[in-house]
Backbone atoms as SQL, in Angstrom:
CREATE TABLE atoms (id INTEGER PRIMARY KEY, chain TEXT, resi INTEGER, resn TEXT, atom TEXT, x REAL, y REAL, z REAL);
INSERT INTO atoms VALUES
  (1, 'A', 1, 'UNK', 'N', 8.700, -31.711, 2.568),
  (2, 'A', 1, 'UNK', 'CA', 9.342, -31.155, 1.405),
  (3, 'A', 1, 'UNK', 'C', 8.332, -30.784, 0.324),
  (4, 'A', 2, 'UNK', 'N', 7.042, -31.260, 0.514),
  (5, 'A', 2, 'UNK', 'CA', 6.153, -31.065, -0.863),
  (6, 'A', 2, 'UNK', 'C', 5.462, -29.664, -0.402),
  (7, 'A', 3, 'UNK', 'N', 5.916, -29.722, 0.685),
  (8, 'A', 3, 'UNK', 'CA', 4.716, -28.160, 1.376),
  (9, 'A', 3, 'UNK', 'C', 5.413, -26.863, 0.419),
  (10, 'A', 4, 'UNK', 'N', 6.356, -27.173, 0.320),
  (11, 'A', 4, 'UNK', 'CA', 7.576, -26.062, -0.272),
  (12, 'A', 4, 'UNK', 'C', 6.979, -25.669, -1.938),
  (13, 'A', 5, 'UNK', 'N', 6.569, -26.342, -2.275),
  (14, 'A', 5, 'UNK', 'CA', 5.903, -26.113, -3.751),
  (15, 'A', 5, 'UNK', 'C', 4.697, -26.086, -3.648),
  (16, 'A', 6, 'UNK', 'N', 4.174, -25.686, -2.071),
  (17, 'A', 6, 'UNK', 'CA', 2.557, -24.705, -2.585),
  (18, 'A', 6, 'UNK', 'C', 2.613, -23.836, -1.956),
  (19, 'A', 7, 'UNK', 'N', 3.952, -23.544, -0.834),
  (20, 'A', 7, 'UNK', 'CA', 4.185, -22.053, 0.058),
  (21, 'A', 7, 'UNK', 'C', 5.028, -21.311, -1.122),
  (22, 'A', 8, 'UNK', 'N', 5.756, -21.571, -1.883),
  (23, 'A', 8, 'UNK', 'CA', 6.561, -20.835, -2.492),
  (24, 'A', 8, 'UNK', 'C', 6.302, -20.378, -3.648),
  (25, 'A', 9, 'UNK', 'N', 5.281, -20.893, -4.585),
  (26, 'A', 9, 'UNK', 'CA', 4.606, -20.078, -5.235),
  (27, 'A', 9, 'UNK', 'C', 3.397, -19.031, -4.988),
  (28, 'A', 10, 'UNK', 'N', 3.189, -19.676, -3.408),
  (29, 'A', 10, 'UNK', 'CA', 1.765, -18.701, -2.973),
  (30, 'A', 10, 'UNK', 'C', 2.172, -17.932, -2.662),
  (31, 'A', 11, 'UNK', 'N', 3.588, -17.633, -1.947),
  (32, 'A', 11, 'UNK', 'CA', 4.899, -16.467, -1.170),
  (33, 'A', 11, 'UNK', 'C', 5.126, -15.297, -2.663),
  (34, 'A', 12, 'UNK', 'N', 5.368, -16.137, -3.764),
  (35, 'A', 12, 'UNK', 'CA', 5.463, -15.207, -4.441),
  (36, 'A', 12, 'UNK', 'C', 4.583, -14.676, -5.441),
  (37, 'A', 13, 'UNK', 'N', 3.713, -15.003, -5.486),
  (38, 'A', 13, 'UNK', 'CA', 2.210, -14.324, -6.266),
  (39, 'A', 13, 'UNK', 'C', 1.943, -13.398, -4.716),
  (40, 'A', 14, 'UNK', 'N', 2.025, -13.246, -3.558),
  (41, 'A', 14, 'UNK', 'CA', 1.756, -12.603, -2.443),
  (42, 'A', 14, 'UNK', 'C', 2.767, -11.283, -2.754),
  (43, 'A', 15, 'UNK', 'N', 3.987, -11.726, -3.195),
  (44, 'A', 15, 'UNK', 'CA', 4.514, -10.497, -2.929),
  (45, 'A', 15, 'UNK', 'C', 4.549, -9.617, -4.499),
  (46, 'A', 16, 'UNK', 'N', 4.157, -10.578, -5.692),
  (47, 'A', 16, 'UNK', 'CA', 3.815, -9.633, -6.567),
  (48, 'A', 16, 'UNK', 'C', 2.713, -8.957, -6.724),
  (49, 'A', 17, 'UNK', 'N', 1.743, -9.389, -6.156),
  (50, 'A', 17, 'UNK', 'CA', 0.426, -8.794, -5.798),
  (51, 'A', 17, 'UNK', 'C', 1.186, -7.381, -4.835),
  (52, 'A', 18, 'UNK', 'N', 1.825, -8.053, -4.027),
  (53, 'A', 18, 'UNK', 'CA', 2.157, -6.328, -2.959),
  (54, 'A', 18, 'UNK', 'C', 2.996, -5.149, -4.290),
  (55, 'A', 19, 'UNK', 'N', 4.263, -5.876, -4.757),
  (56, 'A', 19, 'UNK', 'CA', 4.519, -4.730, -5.355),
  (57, 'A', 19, 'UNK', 'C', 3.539, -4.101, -6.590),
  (58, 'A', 20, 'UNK', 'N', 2.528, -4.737, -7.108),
  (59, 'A', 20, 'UNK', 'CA', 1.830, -4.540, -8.342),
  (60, 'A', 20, 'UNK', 'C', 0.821, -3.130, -7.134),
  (61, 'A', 21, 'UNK', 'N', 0.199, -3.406, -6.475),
  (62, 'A', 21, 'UNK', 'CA', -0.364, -2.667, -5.061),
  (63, 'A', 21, 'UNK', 'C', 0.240, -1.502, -5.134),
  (64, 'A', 22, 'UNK', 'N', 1.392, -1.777, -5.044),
  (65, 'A', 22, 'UNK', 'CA', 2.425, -0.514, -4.613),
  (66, 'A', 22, 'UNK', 'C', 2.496, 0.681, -5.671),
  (67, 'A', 23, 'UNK', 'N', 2.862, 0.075, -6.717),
  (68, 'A', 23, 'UNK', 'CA', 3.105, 0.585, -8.043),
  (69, 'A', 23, 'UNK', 'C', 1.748, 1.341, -8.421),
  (70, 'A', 24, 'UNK', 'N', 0.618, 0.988, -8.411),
  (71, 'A', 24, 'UNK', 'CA', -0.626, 1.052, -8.443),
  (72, 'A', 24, 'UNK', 'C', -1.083, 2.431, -7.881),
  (73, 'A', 25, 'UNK', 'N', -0.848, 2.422, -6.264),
  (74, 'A', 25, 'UNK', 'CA', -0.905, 3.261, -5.370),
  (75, 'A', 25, 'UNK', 'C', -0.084, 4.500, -5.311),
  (76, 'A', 26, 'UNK', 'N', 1.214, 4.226, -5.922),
  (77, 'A', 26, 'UNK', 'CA', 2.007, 5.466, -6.278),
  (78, 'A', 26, 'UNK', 'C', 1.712, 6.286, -7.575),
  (79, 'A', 27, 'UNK', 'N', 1.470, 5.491, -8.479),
  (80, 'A', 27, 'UNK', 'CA', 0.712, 6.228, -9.727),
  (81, 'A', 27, 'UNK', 'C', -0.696, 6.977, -9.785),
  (82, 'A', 28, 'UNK', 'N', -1.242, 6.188, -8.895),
  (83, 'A', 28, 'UNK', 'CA', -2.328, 7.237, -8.399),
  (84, 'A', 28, 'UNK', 'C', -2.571, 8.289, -7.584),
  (85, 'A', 29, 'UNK', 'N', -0.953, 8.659, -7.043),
  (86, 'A', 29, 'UNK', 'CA', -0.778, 9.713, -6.461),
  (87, 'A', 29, 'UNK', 'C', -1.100, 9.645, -4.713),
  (88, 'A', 30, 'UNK', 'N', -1.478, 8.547, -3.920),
  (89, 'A', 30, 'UNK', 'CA', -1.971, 8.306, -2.531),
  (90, 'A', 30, 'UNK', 'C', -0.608, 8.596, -2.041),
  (91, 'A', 31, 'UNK', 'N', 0.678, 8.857, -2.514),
  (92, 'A', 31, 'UNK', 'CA', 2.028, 9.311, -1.594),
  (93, 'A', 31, 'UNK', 'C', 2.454, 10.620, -1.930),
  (94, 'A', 32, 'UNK', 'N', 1.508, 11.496, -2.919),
  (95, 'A', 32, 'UNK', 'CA', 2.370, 13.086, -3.180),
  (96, 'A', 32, 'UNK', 'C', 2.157, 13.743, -1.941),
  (97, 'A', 33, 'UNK', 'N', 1.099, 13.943, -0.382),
  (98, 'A', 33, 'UNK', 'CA', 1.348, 15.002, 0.105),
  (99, 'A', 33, 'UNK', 'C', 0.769, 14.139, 1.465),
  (100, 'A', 34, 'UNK', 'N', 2.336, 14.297, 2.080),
  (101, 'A', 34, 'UNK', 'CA', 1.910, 13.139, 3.613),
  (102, 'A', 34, 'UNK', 'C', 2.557, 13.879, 4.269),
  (103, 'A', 35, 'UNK', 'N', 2.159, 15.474, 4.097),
  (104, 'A', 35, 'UNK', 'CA', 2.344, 16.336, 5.776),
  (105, 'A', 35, 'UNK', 'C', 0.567, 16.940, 5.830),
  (106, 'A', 36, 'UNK', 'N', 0.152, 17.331, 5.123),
  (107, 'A', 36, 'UNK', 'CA', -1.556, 17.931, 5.035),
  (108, 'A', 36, 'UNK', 'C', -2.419, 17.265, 5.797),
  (109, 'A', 37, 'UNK', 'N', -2.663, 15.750, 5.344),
  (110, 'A', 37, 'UNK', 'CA', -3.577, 15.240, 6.119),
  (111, 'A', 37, 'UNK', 'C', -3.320, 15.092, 7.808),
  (112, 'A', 38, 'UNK', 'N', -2.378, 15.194, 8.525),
  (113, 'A', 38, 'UNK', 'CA', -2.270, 15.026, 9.560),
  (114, 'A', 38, 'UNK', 'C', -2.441, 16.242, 10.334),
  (115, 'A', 39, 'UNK', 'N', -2.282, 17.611, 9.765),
  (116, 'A', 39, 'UNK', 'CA', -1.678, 18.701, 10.163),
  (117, 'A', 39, 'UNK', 'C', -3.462, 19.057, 10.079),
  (118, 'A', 40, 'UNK', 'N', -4.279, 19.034, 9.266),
  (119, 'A', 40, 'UNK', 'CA', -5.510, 19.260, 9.096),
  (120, 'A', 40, 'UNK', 'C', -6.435, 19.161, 9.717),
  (121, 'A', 41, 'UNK', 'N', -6.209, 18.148, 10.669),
  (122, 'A', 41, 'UNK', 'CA', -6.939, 17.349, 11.667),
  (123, 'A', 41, 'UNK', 'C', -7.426, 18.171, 12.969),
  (124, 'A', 42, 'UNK', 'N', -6.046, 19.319, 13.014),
  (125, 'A', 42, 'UNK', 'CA', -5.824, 20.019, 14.181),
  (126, 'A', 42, 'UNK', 'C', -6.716, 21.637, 14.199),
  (127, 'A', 43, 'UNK', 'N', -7.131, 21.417, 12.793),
  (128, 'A', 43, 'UNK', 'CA', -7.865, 23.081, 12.417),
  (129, 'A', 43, 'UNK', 'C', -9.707, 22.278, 12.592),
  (130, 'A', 44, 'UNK', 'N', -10.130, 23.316, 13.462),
  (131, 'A', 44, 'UNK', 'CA', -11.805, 22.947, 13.635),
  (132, 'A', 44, 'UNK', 'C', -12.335, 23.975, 11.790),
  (133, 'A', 45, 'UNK', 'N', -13.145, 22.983, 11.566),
  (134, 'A', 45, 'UNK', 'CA', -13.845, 23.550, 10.609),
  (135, 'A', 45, 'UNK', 'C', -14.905, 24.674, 10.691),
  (136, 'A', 46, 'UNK', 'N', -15.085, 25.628, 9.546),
  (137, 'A', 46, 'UNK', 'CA', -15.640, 26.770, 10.012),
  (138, 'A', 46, 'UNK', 'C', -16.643, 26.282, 9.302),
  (139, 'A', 47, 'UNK', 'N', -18.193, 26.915, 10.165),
  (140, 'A', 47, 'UNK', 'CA', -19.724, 26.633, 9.313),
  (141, 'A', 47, 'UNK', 'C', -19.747, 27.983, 9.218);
């Protein structure tokens, strides 16, 4: 029963760390354009 009061605050500093991550990552724009990079891959570059 004592394990529960060092998993359950570590569970949730884990998952505010993920959404703080998240939030982070969307404001910096890493989700505006997720058809380009894949589609790009397929064109050989010209020298």
């Amino acid at each position: 029963m004592s394990v529960i009061y060092i998993i359950l605050p570590l569970a949730l500093l884990m998952a505010l760390g993920g959404i703080i991550a998240f939030i982070w990552a969307t404001r910096r724009g890493q989700f505006d354009d997720l058809d380009t990079p894949p589609n790009r891959m397929l064109f050989d570059d010209e020298e």
